[in-house]
ZAMARGU-4260 file (C-alpha; in steps of 0.2 Angstrom, whole numbers, plus 5000, padded with zeros to 4 digits):
<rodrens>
0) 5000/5000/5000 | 5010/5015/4992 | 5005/5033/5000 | 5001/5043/4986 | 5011/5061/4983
5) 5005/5076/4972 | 4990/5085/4968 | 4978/5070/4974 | 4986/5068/4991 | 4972/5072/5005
10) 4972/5072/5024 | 4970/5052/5023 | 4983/5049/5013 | 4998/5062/5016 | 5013/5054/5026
15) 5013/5056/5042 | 5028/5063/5056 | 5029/5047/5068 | 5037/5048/5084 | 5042/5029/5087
20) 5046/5028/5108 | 5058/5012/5115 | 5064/5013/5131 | 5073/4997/5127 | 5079/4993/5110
25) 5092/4979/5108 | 5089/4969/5094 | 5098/4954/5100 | 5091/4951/5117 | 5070/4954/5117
30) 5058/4956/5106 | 5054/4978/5108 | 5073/4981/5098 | 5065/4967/5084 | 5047/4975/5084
35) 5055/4995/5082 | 5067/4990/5069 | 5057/4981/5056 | 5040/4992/5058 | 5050/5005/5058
40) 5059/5002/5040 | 5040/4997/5033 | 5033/5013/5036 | 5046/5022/5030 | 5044/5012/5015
45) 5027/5016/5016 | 5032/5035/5015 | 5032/5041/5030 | 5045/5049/5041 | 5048/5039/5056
50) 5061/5043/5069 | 5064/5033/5085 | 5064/5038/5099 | 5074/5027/5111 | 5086/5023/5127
55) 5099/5011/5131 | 5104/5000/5122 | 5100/5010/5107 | 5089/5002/5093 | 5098/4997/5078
60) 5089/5005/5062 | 5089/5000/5043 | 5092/5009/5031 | 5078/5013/5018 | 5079/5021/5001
65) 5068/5037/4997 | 5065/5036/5017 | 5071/5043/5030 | 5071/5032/5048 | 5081/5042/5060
70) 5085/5039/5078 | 5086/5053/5095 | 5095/5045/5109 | 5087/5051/5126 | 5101/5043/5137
75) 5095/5034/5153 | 5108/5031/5165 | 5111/5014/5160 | 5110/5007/5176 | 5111/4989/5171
80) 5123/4987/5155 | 5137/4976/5157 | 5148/4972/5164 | 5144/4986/5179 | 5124/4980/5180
85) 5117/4989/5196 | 5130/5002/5194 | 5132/5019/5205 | 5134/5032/5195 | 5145/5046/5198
90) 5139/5062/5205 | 5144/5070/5187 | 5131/5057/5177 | 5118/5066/5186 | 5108/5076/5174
95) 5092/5082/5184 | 5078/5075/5198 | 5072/5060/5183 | 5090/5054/5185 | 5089/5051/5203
100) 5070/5045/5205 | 5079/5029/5192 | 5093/5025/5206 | 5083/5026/5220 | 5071/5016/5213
105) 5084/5002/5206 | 5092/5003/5223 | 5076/4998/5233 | 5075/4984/5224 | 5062/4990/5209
110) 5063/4993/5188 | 5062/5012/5184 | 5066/5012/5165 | 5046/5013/5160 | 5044/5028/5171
115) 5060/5037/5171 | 5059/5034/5150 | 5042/5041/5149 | 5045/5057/5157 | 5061/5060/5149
120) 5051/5057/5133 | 5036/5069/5140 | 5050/5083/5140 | 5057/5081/5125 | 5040/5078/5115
125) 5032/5094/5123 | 5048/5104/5117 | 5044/5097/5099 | 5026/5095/5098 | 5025/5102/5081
130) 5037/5091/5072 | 5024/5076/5074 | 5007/5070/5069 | 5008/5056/5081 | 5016/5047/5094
135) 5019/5027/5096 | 5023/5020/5112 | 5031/5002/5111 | 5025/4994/5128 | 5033/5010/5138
140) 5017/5013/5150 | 5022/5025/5159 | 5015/5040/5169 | 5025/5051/5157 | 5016/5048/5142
145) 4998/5054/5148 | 4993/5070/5142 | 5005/5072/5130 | 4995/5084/5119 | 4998/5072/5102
150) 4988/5059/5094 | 4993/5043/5104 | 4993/5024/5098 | 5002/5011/5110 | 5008/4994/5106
155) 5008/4981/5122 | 5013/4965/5115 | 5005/4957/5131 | 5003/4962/5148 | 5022/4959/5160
160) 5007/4953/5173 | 5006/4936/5163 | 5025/4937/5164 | 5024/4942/5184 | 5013/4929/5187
165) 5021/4915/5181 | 5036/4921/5191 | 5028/4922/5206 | 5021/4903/5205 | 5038/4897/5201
170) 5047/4907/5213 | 5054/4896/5227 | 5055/4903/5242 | 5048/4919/5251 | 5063/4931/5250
175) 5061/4926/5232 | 5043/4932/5229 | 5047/4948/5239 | 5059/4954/5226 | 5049/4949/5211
180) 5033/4960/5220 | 5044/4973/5221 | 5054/4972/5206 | 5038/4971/5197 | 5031/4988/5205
185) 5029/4995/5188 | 5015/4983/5182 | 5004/4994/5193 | 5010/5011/5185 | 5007/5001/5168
190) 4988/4995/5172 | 4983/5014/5178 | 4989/5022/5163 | 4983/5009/5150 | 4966/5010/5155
195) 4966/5028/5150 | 4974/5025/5134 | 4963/5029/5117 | 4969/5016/5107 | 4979/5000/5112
200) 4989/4991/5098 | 4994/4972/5102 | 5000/4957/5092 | 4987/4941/5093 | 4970/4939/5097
205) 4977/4931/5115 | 4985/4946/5119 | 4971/4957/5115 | 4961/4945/5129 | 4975/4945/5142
210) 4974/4965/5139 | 4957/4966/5141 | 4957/4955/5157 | 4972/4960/5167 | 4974/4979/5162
215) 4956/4983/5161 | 4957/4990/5146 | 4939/4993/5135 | 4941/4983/5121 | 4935/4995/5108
220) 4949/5004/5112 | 4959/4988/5108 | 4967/4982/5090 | 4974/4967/5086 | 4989/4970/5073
225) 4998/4954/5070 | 5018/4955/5067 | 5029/4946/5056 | 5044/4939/5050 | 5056/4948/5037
230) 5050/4935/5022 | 5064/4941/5013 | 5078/4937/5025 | 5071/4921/5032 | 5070/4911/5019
235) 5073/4892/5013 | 5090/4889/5005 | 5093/4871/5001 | 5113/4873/4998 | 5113/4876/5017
240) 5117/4858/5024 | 5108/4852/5038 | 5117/4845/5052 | 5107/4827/5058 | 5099/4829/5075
245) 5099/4848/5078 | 5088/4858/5085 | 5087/4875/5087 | 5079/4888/5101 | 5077/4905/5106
250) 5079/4910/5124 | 5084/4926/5129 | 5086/4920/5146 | 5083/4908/5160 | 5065/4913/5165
255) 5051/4900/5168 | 5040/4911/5153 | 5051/4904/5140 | 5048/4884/5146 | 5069/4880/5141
260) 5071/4868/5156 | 5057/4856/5148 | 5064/4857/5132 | 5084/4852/5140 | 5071/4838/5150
265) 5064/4834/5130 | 5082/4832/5125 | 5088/4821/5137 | 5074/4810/5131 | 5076/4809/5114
270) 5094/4807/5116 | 5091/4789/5123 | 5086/4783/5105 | 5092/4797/5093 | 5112/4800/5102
275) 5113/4812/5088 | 5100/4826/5093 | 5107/4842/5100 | 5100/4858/5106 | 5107/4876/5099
280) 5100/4889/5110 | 5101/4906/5101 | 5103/4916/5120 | 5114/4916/5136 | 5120/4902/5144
285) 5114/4903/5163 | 5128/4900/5176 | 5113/4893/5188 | 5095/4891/5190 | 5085/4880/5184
290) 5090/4877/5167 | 5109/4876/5171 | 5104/4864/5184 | 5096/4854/5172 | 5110/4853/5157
295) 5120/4846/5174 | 5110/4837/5182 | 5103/4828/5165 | 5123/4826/5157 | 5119/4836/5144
300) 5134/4846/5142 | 5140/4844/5127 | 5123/4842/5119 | 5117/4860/5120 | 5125/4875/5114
305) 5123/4895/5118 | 5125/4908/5105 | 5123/4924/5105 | 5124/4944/5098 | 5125/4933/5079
310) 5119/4941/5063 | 5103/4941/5054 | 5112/4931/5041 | 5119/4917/5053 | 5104/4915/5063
315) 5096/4913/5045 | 5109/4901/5042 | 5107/4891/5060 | 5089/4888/5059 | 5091/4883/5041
320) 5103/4871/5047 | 5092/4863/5058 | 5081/4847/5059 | 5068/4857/5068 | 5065/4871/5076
325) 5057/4873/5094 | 5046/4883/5103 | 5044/4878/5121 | 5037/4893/5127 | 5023/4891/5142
330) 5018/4909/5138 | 5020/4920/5121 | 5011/4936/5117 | 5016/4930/5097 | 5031/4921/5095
335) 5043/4928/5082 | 5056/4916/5081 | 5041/4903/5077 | 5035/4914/5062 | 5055/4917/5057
340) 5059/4896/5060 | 5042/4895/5049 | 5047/4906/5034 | 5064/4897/5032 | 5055/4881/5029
345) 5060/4875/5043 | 5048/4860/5054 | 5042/4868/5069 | 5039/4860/5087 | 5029/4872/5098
350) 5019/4872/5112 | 5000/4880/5114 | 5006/4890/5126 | 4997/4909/5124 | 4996/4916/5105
355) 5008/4901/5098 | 4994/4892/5089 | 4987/4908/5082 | 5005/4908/5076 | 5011/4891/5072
360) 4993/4885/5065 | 4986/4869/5068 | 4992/4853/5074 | 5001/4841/5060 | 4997/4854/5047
365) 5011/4866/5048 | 5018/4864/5064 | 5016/4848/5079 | 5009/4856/5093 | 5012/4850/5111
370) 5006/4856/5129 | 5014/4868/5138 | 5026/4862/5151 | 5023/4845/5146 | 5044/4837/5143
375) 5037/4818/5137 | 5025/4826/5125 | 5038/4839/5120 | 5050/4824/5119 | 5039/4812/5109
380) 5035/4827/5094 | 5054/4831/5092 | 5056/4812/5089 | 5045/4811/5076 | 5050/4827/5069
385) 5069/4820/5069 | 5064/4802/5065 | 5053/4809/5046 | 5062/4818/5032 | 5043/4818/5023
390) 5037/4827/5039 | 5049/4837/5041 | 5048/4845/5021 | 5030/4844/5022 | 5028/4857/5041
395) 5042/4868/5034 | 5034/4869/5016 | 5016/4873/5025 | 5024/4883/5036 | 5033/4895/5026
400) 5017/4898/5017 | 5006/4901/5030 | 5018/4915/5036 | 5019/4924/5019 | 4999/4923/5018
405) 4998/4931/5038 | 5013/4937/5045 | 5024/4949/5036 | 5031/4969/5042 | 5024/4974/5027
410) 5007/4969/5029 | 5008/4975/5047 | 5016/4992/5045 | 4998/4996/5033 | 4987/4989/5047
415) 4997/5001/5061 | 4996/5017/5050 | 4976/5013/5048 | 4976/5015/5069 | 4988/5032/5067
420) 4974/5040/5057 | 4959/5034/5067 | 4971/5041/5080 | 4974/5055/5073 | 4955/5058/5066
425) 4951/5056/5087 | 4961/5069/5094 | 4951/5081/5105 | 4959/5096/5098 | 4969/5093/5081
430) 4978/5106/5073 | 4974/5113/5055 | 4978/5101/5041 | 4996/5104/5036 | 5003/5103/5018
435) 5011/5086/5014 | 5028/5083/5018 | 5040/5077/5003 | 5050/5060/5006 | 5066/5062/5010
440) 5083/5050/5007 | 5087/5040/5022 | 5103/5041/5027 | 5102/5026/5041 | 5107/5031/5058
445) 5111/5051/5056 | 5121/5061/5067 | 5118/5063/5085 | 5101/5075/5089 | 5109/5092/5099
450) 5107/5089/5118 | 5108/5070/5116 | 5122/5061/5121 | 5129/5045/5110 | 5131/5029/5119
455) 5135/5012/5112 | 5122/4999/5115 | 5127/4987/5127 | 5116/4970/5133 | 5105/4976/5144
460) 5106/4959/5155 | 5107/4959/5174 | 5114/4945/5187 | 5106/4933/5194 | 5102/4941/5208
465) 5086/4950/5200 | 5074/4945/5186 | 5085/4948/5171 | 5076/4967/5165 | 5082/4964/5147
470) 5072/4949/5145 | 5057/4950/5157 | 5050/4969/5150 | 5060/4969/5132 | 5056/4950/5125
475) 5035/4954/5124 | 5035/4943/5106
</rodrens>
């Protein structure tokens, strides 16, 4: 869906001036970086000027031709970047009274990165309220970002409550659920300020439901936009040889969410009867907990492999070199790396676990789809998989098609711009209609915005200590 320029170009079609906001944008470790990057190159291709908007670690932007995708650093104080995570600053890295609301609240035990973001962004937003038609929040939240005099459209992949939750349960001691209440504290900031949100964006129809049920949100004001996988990257290449007996995984870290222990349980199984199957998990190796207990404790050591901070092109190449791909995930909001495994052509093994059939689609048809938690099960669909080269072609072939009929950036950047004009079309008091702004060439990440200071991105990752803030607020996909 082209925008159209010229003599012909009305109010519903003129490209729009989008304010893109991510408080946390690696591309590597969470699905928020993945979500900005690749919605952000669609709609600039779309025709509209994007520019993000975003903290530590910075998002990583594509570069689009005719576009322009830019990117304003509005510095946190990076209080968990390697290898100093749960630093003290010094008393120079103090900008203002923002900066010292995010340490006390990391000291006393809680996450201030939605808050502490969303006032920052407040400030600079207000300073630059004309340069924008409307403002995008990716999962932010925060008390900053009410009354913030522009059209507003927020994405909330799913709600960290589901995410909270399942901690809690699997927490195993008291001391332990103290800290998750209070490291979680922003979950109640995040349910006061969505339910006065005009318009909710979210990636599956079970999101939209958890949404609705633990935010409180009025489902009018709710729209499902399903995301994607880049078609175009992630695609079948036969040359790639595939290695006998691997399987591949994503898991940004070890939290119960992402179901890795009952996969490394699944594996020890299989490996009774096929000594040749092997896990490759695309993520940090834990030095405890439960899933480092488990490679131990099951012998595994050598059979399952960490990578990561790789390339788009060798994590194409890894999940084409695999027997199967796996998603063992007791909770998704969506589940990228299913669509991505999918559009490779690779055969997919996934759990029902939130939006993952909405996803992966039906059972034996373009995926085999197991239970959630459920290792024997696990175990007895990755033996089947490894065990049937017809299967195996036949779910990747199904696979890769369902994906390019459902779930692309393209197709999702079209459906968010519709929400930016009802938006848009909504607000109270809009200005007067504007003359159309001509494209401009993208010149990928441009020089630093004045007053903003450059950082390099780091991994956002902290120690065991705490719930890992990288993974458990970034990886909402």
């Amino acid at each position: 869906m082209a925008v159209r320029r010229g003599p012909g170009v009305t109010q519903e079609t003129r490209p729009l001036r989008i304010a893109l906001l991510s408080y946390k944008g690696n591309p590597f470790c969470g699905g928020q970086g993945v979500y900005v990057r690749h919605l952000s190159r669609e709609l600039a291709a779309l025709g509209h000027r994007v520019e993000v908007i975003g903290a530590q670690p910075y998002p990583v932007l594509d570069e689009v031709g005719g576009n322009s995708v830019t990117l304003t650093e509005l510095p946190s104080l990076d209080l968990y970047r390697e290898p100093d995570p749960f630093r003290t600053p010094r008393r120079e890295e103090y900008r203002d009274w923002i900066d010292a609301l995010e340490v006390a609240t990391m000291r006393t035990g809680g996450f201030p990165e939605p808050l502490t973001f969303s006032l920052r962004a407040r400030r600079l937003l207000a300073a630059r309220r004309a340069d924008f038609d409307v403002v995008h929040d990716n999962q932010t939240l925060g008390y900053g970002l009410l009354g913030v005099g522009l059209p507003l459209v927020t994405t909330v992949h799913h709600p960290i409550t589901v995410d909270r939750r399942l901690e809690l349960e699997a927490a195993p001691n008291l001391s332990r659920r103290m800290s998750l209440r209070r490291w979680y504290g922003f979950t109640r900031m995040q349910k006061r300020v969505a339910r006065r949100l005009p318009s909710v964006v979210t990636v599956s129809g079970t999101s939209r439901e958890e949404i609705i049920e633990d935010l409180g949100v009025r489902p009018e004001r709710i729209r499902a936009v399903p995301i994607g996988a880049d078609a175009r990257l992630f695609t079948p290449d036969p040359s790639v040889p595939v290695v006998p007996g691997r399987i591949v995984t994503t898991s940004s870290a070890d939290v119960p969410l992402k179901g890795l222990v009952f996969l490394i349980e699944a594996l020890a199984k299989v490996r009774v009867t096929r000594p040749a199957a092997h896990l490759v998990v695309v993520g940090t190796r834990p030095a405890s907990g439960p899933v480092a207990d488990a490679i131990e404790g099951h012998g595994l050591g050598g059979a399952v492999e960490f990578v990561k901070g790789i390339s788009d092109d060798e994590l194409v190449r890894l999940i084409r070199s695999a027997e199967a791909a796996c998603v063992p995930s007791l909770y998704e909001g969506f589940s990228l790396p299913a669509a991505e495994a999918m559009a490779t052509g690779t055969a997919l093994v996934a759990t029902t676990g939130g939006a993952i059939p909405e996803v992966a689609g039906p059972d034996g048809e373009t995926c085999l789809a197991v239970p959630p938690g459920d290792a024997g099960a696990l175990a007895a669909a990755l033996d089947r998989v490894l065990g049937d080269p017809e299967l195996r072609a036949r779910l990747g072939a199904a696979g890769r098609a369902r994906v390019l009929e459902r779930f692309t950036w393209a197709r999702a950047a079209e459906s968010t711009v519709e929400v930016y004009r009802e938006a848009i079309a909504n607000q109270p008091s809009r200005r007067p209609a504007r003359p159309p702004v001509p494209a401009t060439p993208a010149a990928g990440r441009p020089a630093r915005i004045p007053g903003t200071t450059e950082v390099p991105a780091a991994p956002g990752t902290a120690p065991d200590a705490a719930p890992d803030q990288e993974t458990r607020v970034g990886s909402n996909l």
